[in-house]
Phi, psi and omega in degrees: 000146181272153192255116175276001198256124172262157174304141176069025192272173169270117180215176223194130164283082218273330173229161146126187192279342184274012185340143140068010175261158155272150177181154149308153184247136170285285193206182200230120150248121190297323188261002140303298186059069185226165171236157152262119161291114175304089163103352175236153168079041180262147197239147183246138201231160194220143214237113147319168189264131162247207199287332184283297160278098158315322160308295167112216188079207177249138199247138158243113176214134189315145158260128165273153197257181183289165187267347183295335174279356194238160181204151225233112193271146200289059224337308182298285195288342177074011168217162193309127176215170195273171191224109188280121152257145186227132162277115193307185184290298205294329184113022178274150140317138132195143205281193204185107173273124205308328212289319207212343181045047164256159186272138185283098162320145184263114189260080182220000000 
């Protein structure tokens, strides 16, 4: 399945306990079908101590989430919307927000 969703898009939690937060997407995996989220979905991961932490402890860092769980926010309108590819004259991609039907910028 194609992932409509890109690094750096502005995206909204549509279910789950993180229901209704916004955060940038870090980065996306396709073969997953998961995204990392700026600031959502955080898990305290507990660390030995090595060369990078010296200390060790407990580390707080995003977990990722399913993309099904995620909706791509609209650049014009400022709320969640689905997302369309349409093919140009020249033979280009370009992604299409249903909601307002304006074209998605490539934020990457």
């Amino acid at each position: 399945m194609k992932a409509r969703i890109r690094t750096g898009d502005e995206v909204e939690v549509i279910s789950g306990v993180q229901s209704g937060q916004r955060g940038k997407v870090l980065r996306v995996f396709p073969e997953k079908q998961r995204a990392l989220v700026e600031g959502i979905n955080n898990v305290k991961r507990h660390t030995r101590p090595n060369q990078n932490n010296q200390q060790g402890g407990i580390v707080e860092k995003e977990a990722p989430l399913h993309l099904s769980k995620l909706m791509l926010i609209d650049p014009q309108t400022s709320e969640r919307t689905r997302v369309r590819a349409q093919r140009l004259d020249d033979g280009s991609r370009v992604r299409i927000a249903v909601k307002s039907g304006e074209q998605i910028p490539d934020a990457g």
